[in-house]
C-alpha positions in Angstrom: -0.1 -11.0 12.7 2.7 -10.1 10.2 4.9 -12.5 12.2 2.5 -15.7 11.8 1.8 -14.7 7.9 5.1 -15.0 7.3 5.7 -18.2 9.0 2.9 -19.8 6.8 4.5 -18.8 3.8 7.9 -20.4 4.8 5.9 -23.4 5.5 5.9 -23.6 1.9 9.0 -25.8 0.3 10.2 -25.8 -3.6 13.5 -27.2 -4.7 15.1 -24.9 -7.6 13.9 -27.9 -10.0 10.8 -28.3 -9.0 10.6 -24.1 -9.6 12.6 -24.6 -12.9 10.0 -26.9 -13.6 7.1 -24.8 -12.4 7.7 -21.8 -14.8 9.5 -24.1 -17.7 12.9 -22.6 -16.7 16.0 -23.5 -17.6 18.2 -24.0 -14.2 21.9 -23.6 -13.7 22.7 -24.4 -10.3 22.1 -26.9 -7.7 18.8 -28.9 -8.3 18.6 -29.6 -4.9 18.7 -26.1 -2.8 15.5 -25.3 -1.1 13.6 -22.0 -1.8 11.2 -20.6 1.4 10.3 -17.7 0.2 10.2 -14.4 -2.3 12.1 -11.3 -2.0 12.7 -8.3 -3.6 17.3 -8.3 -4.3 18.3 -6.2 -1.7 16.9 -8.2 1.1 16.9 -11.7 -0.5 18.5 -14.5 2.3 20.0 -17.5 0.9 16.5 -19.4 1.4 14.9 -16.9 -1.1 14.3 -16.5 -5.1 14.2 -12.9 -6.2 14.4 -12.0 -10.1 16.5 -9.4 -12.4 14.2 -8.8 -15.2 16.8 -7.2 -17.2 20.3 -8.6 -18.1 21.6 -5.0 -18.5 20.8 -4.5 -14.8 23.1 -7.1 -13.9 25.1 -4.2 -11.5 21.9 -4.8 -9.1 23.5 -8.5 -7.9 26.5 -7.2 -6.8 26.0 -7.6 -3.3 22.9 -10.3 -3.7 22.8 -13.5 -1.3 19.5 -15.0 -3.1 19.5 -18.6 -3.1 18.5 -18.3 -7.0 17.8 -15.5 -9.6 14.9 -15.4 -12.4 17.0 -13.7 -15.3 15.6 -13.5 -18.9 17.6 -16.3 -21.4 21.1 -16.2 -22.1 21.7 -14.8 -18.6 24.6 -16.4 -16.6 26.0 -15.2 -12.5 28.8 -16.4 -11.3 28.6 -18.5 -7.8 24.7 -17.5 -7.6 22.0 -20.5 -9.1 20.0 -19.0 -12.2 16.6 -19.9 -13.6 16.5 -18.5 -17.0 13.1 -17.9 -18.9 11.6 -15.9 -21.4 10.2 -13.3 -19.5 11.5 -12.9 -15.7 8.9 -10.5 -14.2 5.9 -13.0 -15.0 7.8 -15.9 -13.9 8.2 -14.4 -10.7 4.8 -13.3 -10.4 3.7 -16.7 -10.8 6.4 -17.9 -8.1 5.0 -15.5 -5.8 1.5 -16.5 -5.8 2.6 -20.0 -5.5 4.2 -19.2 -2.1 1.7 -16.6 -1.2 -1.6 -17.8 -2.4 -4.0 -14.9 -3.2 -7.3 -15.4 -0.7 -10.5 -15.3 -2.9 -12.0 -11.5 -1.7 -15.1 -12.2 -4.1 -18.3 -11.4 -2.6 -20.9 -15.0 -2.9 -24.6 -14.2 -2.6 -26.6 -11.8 -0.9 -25.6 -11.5 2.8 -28.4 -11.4 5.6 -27.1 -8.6 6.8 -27.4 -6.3 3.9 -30.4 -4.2 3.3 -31.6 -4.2 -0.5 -35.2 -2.2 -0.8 -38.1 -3.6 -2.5 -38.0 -1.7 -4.9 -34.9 -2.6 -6.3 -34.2 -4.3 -9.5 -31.4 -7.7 -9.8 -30.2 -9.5 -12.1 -28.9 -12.5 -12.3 -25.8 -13.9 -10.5 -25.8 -10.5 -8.0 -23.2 -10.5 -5.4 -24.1 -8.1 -2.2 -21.7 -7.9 1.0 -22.7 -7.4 4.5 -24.1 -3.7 5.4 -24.6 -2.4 2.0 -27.4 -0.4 1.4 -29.5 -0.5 -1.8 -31.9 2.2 -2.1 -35.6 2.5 -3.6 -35.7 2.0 -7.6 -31.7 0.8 -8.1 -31.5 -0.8 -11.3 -28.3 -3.3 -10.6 -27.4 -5.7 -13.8 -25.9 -9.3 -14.3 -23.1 -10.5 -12.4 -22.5 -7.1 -10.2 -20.3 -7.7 -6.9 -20.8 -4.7 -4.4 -18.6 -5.3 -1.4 -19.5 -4.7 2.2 -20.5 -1.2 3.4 -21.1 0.4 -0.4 -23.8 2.7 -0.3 -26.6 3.3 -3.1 -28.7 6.2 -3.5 -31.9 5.8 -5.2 -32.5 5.5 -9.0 -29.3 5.0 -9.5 -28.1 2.3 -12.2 -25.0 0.0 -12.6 -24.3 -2.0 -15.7 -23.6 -5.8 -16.0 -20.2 -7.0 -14.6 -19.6 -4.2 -12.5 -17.4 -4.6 -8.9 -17.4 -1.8 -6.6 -15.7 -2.0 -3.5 -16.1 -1.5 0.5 -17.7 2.1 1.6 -17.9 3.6 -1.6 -21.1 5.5 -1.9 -23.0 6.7 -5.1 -25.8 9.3 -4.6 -28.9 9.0 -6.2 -29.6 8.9 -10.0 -25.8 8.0 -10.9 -25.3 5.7 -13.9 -22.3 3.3 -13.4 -21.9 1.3 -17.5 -20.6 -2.1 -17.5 -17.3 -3.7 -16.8 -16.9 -0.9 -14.6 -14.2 -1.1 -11.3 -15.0 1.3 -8.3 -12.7 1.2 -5.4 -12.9 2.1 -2.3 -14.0 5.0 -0.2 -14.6 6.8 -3.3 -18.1 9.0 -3.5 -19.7 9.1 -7.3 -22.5 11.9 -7.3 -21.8 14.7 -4.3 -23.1 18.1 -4.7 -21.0 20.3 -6.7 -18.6 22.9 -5.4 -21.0 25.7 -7.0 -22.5 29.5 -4.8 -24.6 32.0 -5.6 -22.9 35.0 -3.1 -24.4 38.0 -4.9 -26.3 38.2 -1.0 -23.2 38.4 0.8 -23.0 34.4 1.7 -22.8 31.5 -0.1 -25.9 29.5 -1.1 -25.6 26.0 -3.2 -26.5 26.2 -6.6 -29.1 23.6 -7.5 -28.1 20.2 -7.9 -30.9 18.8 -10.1 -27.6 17.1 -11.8 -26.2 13.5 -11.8 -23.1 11.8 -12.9 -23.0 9.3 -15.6 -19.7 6.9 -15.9 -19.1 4.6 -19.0 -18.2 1.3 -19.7 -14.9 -0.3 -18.7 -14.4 2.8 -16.8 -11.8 2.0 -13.2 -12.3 4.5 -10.1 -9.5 4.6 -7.6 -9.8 4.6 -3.9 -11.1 7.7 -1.9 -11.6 9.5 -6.0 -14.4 11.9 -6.3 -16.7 12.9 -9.1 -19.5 15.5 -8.1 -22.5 15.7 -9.8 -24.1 18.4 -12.3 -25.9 20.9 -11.4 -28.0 20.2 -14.1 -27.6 17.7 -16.6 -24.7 15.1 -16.0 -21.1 14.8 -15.3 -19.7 12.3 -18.0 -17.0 9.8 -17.6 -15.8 8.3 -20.9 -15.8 4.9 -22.0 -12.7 3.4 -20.8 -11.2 5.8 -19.1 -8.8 5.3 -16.2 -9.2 7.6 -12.6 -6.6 6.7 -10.0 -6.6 7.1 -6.4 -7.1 11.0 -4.9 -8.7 12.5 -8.0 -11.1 15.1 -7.4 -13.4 16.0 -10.9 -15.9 18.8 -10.6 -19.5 19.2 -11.2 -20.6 19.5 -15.5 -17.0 17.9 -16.3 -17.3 15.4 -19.6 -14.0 13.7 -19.7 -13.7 11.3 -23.5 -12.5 7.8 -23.7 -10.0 6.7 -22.4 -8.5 9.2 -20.9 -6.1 8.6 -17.9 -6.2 10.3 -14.5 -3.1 10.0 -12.5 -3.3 10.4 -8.4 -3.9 14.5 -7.1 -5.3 15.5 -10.1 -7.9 17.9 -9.6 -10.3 19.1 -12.6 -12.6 22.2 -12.3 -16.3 22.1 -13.4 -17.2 22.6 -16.6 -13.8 21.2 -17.9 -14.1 18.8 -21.1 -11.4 16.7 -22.8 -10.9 14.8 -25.6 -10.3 10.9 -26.5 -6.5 9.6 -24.7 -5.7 12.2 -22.8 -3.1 11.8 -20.1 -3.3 14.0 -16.8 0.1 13.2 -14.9 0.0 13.4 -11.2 -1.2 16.7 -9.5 -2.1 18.4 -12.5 -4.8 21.4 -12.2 -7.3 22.0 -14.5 -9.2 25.6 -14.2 -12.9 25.4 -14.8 -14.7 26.1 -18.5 -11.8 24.6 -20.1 -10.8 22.0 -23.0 -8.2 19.5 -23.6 -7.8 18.2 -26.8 -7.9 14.2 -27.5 -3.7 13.1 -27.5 -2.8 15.7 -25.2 -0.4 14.7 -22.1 -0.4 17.1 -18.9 3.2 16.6 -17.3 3.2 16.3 -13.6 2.1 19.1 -11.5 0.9 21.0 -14.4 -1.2 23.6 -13.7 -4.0 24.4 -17.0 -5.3 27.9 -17.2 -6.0 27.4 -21.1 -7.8 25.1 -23.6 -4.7 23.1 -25.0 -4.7 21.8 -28.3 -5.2 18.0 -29.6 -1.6 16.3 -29.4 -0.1 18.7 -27.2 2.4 18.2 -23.9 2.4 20.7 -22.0 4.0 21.0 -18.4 4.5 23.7 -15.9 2.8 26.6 -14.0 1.3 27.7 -15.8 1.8 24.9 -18.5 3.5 25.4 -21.1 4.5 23.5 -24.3 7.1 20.7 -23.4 10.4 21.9 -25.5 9.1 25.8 -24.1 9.4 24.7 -20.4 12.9 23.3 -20.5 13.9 26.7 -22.1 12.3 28.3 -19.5 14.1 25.7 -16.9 17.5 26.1 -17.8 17.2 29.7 -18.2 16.3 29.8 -14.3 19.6 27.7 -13.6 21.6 30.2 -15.3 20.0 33.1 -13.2 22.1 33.5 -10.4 25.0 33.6 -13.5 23.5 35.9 -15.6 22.6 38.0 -12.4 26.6 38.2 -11.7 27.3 39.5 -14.7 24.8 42.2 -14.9 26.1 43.6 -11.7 29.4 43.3 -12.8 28.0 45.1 -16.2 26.4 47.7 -14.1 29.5 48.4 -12.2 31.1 49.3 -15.8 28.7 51.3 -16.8 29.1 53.5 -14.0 32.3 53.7 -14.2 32.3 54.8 -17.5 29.5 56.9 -16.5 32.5 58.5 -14.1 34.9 58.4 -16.6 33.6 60.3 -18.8 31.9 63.6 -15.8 35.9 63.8 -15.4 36.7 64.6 -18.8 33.9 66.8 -19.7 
């Protein structure tokens, strides 16, 4: 399959002026060298363009055999063809979709082989995919696409311009604002991770709860946000979730806020306006981060951190505080030498002195 993709892709022919042309280049080469393909510098044949999007990179084409290079004006290489413009990464975006032509994945209509209840609400211009699964008293607004296999539980609401993708499921009563983006795989609304075990097992608390996201709000792939056990858990206007994010039951997360891949936030938790969670940060439960704030990778949050703050570590600590703490660990194995050696001197002095006494 990859084998006969590829082959329609080099079916595709561009002379370097016709490229030069394409993205209003300026070429220095030959006009008349054929171009077959894209590739990245390191694997670029003498049939492909590839790009440098930075002239102080220039180190990168040592050992290029490209049959042309995208370089930002002003740029000149010596025995390799150039197309210089103002900005080489777009350029080559747009070269790349001319030789690899994006398939439309949009959703048209509602298929045959969806099931959408009767007692669901559409607006207008409602795209649904085959096998989805639209549940009694979904409220769905204008120009919604919901790709094949999405599941929705009943009562639940999604605002105008909203695309979620295949399998995703949201349980019932969860409120999806508009503009939103919802990926795959990912599951909006599960029961909270929350036991009563004063009996000696654990029984689920109630989960009379939902979960409530905001406008302009993305959802990466296989991301989960569990609902409340009562009231709701609140996604911000805006805010950004990536892929593998796991955000606990009674969470209200501000605007904005961005959610890098692993994270995982306890119930309870609350954060302010632009806050940045790097990958596989930890949040504890009952806790609050303060609008500005920026969680370092791997950060693990035991405390409520202050607006503005970064903080990195386990547990996390103030920024400047943690590379302290870091360089003071290299030096260990040092300073451990020389408090043996110390010790040793003390008890020889220690010795010393019994013999004079």
């Amino acid at each position: 399959m990859q084998e006969a993709a590829e082959k329609i892709i080099r079916m595709i022919q561009k002379s370097l002026s016709e490229l030069a042309n394409f993205v209003e280049g300026n070429l220095l080469g030959n006009a008349g060298h054929i171009i077959t393909g894209v590739a990245p510098i390191q694997s670029a044949t003498e049939n492909d363009i590839t790009f440098l999007e930075k002239a102080d990179r220039i180190l990168l084409l040592k050992d290029c055999k490209a049959g042309c290079v995208i370089v930002p004006f002003g740029t000149n290489l010596d025995g390799i063809s150039v197309i210089q413009v103002e900005n080489a990464l777009e350029s080559f975006k747009q070269i790349v979709l001319l030789f690899s032509p994006q398939r439309d994945e949009n959703v048209h209509g509602i298929s045959s082989r969806a099931f959408v209840s009767p007692a669901a609400v559409l607006g207008d211009n409602v795209a649904i995919g085959p096998f989805v699964l639209i549940d009694d008293d979904v409220k769905i607004g204008d120009d919604v696409m919901i790709h094949s296999g999405v599941q929705i539980g009943a009562g639940t609401k999604i605002g105008s311009g909203t695309v979620i993708f295949s399998n995703a499921v949201l349980y019932r009563n969860t409120q999806v604002g508009e503009r939103c983006v919802i990926h795959s795989n990912s599951v909006i609304g599960a029961f909270g991770f929350g036991y009563d075990s004063s009996s000696g097992q654990h029984k689920l608390s109630p989960q009379f709860g939902n979960v409530v996201i905001g406008n302009d709000v993305e959802i990466g792939s296989c991301s989960t946000i569990d609902r409340a056990t009562y009231g709701s858990t609140i996604i911000g206007d805006g805010t950004k979730i990536d892929n593998l994010v796991m955000i606990g039951h009674n969470c209200k997360l501000g605007k904005h806020n961005l959610i890098c891949a692993h994270t995982g936030i306890a119930g309870s938790t609350t954060t302010g306006d632009h806050v940045v969670m790097a990958g596989r940060v930890g949040v504890k439960d009952h806790v609050h981060i303060g609008s500005g704030a920026v969680l370092g990778a791997m950060s693990g949050i035991m405390a409520n951190v202050p607006e503005n703050a970064r903080l990195v570590g386990i547990p996390a600590t103030p920024e400047k505080e943690q590379m302290r703490i870091q360089v003071a660990l290299h030096r260990l194995p040092e300073h451990l030498k020389e408090f043996k050696k110390f010790v040793k001197e003390v008890e020889s002095l220690k010795t010393a002195l019994k013999k004079t006494e």
